[in-house]
PyMOL commands that place a pseudoatom at each C-alpha (Angstrom):
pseudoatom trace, name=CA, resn=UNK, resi=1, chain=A, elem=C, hetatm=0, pos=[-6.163, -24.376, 82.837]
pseudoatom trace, name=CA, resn=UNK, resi=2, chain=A, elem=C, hetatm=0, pos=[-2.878, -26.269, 82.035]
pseudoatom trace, name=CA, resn=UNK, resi=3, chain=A, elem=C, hetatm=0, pos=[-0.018, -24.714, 80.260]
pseudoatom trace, name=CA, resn=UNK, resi=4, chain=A, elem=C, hetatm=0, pos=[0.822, -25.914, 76.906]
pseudoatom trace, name=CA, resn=UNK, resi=5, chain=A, elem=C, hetatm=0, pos=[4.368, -26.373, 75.663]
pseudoatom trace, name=CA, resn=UNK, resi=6, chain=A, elem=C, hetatm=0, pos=[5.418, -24.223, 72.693]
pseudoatom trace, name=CA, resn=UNK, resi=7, chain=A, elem=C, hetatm=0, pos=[8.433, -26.399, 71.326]
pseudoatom trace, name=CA, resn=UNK, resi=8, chain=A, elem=C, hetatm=0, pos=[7.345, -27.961, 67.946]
pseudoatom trace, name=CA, resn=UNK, resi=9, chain=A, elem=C, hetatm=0, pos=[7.174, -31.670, 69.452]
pseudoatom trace, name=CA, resn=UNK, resi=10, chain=A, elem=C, hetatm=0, pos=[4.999, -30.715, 72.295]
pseudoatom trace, name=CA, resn=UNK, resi=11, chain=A, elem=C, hetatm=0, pos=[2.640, -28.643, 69.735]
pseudoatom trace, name=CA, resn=UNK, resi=12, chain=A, elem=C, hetatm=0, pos=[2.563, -31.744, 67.254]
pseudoatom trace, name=CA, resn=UNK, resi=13, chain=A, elem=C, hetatm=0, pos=[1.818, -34.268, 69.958]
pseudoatom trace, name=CA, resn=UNK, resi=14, chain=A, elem=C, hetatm=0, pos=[-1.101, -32.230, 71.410]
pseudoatom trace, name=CA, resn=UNK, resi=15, chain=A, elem=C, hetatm=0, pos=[-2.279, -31.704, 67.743]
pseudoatom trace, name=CA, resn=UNK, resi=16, chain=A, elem=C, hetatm=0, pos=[-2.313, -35.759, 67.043]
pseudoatom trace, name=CA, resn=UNK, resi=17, chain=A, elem=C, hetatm=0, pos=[-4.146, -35.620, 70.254]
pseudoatom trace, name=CA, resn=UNK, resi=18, chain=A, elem=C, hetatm=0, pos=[-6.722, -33.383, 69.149]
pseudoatom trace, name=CA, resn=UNK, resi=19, chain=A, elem=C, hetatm=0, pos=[-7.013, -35.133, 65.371]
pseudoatom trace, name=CA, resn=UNK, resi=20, chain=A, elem=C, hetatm=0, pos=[-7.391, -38.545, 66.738]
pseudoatom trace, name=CA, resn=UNK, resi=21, chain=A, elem=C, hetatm=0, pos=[-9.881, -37.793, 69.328]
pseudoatom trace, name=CA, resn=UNK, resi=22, chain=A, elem=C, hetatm=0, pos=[-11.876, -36.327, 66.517]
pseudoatom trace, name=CA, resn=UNK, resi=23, chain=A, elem=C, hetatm=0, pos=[-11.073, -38.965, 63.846]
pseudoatom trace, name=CA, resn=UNK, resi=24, chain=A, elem=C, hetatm=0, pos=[-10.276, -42.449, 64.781]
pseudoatom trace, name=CA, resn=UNK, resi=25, chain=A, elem=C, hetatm=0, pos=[-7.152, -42.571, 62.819]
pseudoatom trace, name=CA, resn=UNK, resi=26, chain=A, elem=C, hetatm=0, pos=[-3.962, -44.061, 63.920]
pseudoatom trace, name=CA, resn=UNK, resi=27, chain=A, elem=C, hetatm=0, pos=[-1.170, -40.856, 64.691]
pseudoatom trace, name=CA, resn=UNK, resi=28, chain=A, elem=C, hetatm=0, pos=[1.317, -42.809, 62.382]
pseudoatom trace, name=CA, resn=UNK, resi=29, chain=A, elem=C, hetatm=0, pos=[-1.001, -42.576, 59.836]
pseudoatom trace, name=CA, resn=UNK, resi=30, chain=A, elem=C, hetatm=0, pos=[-1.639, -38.894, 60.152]
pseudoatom trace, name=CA, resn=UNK, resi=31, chain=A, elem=C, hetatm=0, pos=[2.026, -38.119, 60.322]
pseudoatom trace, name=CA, resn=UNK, resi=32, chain=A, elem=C, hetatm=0, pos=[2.791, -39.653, 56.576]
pseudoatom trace, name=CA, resn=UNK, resi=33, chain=A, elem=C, hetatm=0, pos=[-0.099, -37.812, 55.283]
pseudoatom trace, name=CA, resn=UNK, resi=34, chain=A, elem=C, hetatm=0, pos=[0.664, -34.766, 53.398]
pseudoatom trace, name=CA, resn=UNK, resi=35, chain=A, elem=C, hetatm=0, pos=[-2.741, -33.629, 52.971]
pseudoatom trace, name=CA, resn=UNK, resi=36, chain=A, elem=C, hetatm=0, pos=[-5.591, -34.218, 55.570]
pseudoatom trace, name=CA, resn=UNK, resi=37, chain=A, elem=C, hetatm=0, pos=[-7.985, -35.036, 52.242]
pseudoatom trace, name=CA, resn=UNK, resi=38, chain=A, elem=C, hetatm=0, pos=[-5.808, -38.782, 51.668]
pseudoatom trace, name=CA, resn=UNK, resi=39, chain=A, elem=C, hetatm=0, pos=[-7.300, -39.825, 54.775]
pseudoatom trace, name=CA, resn=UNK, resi=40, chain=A, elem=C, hetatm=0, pos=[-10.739, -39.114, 53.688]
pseudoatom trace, name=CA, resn=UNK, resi=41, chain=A, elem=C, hetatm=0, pos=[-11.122, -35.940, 55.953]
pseudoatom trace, name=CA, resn=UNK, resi=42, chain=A, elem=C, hetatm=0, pos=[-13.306, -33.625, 54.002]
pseudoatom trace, name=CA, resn=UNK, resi=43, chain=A, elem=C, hetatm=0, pos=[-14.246, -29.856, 54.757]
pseudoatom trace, name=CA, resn=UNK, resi=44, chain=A, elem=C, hetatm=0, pos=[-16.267, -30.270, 57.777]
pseudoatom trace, name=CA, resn=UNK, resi=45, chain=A, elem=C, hetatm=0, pos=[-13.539, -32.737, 59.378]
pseudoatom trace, name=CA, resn=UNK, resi=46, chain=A, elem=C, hetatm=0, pos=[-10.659, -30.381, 58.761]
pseudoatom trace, name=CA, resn=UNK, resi=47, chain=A, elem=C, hetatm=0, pos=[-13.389, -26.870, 60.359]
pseudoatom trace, name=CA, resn=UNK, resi=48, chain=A, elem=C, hetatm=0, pos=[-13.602, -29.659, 63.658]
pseudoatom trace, name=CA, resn=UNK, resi=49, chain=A, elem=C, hetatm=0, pos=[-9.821, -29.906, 63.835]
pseudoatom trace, name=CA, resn=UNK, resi=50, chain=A, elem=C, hetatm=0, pos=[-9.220, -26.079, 63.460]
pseudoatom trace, name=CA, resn=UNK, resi=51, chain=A, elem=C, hetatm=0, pos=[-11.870, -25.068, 66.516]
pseudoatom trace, name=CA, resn=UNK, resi=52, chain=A, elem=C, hetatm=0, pos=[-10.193, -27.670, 68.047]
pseudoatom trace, name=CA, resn=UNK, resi=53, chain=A, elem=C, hetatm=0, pos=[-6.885, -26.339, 67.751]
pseudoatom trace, name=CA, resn=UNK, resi=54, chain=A, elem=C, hetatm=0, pos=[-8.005, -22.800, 68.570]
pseudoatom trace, name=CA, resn=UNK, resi=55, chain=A, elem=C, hetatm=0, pos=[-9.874, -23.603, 71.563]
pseudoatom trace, name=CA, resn=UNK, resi=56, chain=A, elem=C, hetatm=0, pos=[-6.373, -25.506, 72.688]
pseudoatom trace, name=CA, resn=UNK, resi=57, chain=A, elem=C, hetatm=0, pos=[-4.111, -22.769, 72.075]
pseudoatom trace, name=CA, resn=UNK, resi=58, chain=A, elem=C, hetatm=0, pos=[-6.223, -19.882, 72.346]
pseudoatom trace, name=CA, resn=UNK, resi=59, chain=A, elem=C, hetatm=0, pos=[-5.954, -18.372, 68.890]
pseudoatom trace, name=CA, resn=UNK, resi=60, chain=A, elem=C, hetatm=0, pos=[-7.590, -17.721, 65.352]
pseudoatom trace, name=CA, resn=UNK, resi=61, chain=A, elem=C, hetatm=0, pos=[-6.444, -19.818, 62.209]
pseudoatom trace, name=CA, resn=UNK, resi=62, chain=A, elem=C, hetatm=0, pos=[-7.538, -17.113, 59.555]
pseudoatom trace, name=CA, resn=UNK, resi=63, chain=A, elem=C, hetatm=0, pos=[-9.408, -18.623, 56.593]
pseudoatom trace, name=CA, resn=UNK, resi=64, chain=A, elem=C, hetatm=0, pos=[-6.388, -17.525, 54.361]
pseudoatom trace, name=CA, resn=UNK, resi=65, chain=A, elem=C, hetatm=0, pos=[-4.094, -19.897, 56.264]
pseudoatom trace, name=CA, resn=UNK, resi=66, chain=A, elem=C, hetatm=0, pos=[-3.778, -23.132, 54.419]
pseudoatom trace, name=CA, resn=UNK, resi=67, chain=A, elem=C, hetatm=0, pos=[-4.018, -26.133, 57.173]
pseudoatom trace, name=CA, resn=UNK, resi=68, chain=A, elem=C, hetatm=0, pos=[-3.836, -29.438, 55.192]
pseudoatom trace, name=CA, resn=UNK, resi=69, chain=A, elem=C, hetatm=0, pos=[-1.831, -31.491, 57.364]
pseudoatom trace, name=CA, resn=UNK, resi=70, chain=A, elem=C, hetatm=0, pos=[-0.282, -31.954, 60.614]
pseudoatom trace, name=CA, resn=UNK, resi=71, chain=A, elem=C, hetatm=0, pos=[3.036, -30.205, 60.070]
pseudoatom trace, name=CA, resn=UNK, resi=72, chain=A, elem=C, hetatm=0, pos=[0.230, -27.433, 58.869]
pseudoatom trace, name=CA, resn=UNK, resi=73, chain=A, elem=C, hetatm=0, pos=[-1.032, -26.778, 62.400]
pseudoatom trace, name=CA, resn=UNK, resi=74, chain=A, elem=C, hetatm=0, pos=[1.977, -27.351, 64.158]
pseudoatom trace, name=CA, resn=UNK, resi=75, chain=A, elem=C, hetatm=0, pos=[3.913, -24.455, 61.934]
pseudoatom trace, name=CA, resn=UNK, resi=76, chain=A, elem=C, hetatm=0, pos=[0.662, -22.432, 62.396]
pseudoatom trace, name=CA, resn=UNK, resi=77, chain=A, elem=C, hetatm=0, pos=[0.355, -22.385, 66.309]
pseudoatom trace, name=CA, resn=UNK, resi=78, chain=A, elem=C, hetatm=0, pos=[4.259, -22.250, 66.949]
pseudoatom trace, name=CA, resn=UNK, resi=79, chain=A, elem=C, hetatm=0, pos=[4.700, -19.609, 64.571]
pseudoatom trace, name=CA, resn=UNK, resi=80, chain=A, elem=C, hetatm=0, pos=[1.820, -17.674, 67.021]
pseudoatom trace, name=CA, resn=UNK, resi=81, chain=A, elem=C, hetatm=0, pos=[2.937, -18.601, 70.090]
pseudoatom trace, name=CA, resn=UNK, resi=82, chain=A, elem=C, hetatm=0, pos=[7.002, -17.943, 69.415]
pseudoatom trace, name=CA, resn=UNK, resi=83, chain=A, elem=C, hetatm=0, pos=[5.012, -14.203, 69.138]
pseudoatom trace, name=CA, resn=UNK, resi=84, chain=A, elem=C, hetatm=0, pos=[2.888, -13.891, 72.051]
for i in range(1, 84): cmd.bond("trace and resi %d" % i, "trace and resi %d" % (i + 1))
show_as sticks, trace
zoom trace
């Protein structure tokens, strides 16, 4: 299993990884997004990108936490893994 970086830019460039792979959708596009929802990602997108993201880092996004856009995830997981 490879180590993942826990700097912000490392975190946000494996989380473009994981979005694009799901949804074709240029990164540059994702990055001026402030919501998830303008690129016509609905519910069941956004529940993809979150297992996605927890299988990757090896942690829970609760329901409570609101993920609507990159900079969402990438605050998210750093915030965890600055703890662990």
């Amino acid at each position: 299993m490879q180590t993942l970086a826990i700097d912000p830019s490392s975190i946000k460039k494996e989380v473009l990884h994981i979005i694009t792979s799901l949804k074709k959708v240029h990164p540059r596009r994702l990055l001026k997004a402030k919501d998830l929802s303008e690129l016509g990602f609905d519910i069941l997108d956004v529940v993809d990108i979150i297992v996605a993201v927890e299988q990757t880092y090896q942690l829970t996004i609760p329901d409570e936490v609101p993920v609507y856009s990159v900079d969402d995830f990438v605050n998210y997981v750093y915030s965890q893994r600055k703890q662990q």
